[in-house]
C-alpha positions in Angstrom: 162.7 172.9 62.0 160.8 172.9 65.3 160.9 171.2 68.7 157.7 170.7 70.5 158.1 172.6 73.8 155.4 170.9 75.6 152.6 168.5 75.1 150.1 171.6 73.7 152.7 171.9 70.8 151.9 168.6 69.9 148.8 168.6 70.4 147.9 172.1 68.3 150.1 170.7 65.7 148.2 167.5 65.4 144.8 169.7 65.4 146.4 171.8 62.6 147.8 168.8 60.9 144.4 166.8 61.1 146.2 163.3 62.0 146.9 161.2 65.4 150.4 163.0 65.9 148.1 163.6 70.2 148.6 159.7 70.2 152.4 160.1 70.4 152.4 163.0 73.4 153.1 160.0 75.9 155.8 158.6 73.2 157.3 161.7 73.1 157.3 162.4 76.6 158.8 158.8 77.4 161.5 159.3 74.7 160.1 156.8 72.3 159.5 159.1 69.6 161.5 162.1 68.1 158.9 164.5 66.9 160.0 167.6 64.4 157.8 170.4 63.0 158.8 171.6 59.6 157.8 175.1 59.3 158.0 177.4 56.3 160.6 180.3 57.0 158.1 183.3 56.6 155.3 181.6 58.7 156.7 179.5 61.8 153.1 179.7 64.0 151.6 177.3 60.7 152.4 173.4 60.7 153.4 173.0 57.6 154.8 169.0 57.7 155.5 166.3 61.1 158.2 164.4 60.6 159.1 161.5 63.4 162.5 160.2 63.2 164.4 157.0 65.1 167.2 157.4 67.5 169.5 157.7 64.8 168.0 160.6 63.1 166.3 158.5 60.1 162.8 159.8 59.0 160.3 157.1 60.0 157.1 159.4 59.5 157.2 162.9 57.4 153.7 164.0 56.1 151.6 167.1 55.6 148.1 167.9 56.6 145.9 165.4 56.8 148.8 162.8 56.5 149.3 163.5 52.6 152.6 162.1 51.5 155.0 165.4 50.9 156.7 166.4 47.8 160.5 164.9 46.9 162.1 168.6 47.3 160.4 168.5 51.0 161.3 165.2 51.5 165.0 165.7 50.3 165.0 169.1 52.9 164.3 166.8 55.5 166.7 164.3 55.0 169.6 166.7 54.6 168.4 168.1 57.9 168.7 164.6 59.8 172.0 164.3 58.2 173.7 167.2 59.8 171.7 166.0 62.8 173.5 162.6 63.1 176.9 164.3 62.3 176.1 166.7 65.2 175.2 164.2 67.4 179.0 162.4 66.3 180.8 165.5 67.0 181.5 166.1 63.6 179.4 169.7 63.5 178.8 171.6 66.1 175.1 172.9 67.4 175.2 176.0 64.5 175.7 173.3 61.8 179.0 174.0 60.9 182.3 172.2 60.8 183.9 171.5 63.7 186.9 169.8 61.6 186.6 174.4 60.1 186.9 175.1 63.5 190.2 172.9 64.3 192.1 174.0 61.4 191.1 177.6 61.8 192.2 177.3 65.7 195.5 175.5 64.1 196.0 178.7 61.5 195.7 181.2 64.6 198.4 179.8 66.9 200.9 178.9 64.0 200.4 182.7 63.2 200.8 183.9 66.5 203.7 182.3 67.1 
């Protein structure tokens, strides 16, 4: 998962992608829209899907070229991927996607030992 850089990545993303996704640049910019490139892991220079999402991390828009609907095992990627967004954003993970609650307990186990 991607975050445009600038307003070329969306719009060479929207010219790979064959769709309106240069109609949201100003969205984007303004904060009105959440835009996400889905790459595959081999080849991260392709668009592969766009995915918009709210302010809360839901999907609203996920498609692949040419705004084709994408497949359930894409779709479920996706989703999993907003979830650990939203618990990042509530503290809950940290930026590397894992437990902060790990962290605690494993800070908790250190000074019980070293005392």
């Amino acid at each position: 998962f991607m975050c445009p850089k600038s307003k070329e990545d969306i719009t060479d993303e929207a010219q790979q992608q064959c769709n309106c996704l240069a109609g949201y640049v100003e969205r984007y910019i303004n904060g009105q829209s959440n835009i996400f490139f889905m790459r595959k892991y081999k080849d991260k220079e392709t668009s592969y899907i766009t995915i918009e999402t709210g302010d809360e991390h839901e999907l609203r828009q996920i498609y692949y070229a040419r705004n084709r609907v994408v497949s359930e095992h894409d779709r479920r990627i996706a989703e999993r991927w907003c979830e650990k967004c939203k618990k990042i954003d509530a503290g809950k993970l940290g930026p590397n996607g894992v437990s902060l609650k790990a962290d605690e307990n494993n800070k908790t186990k250190k000074e019980e030992a070293a005392s």
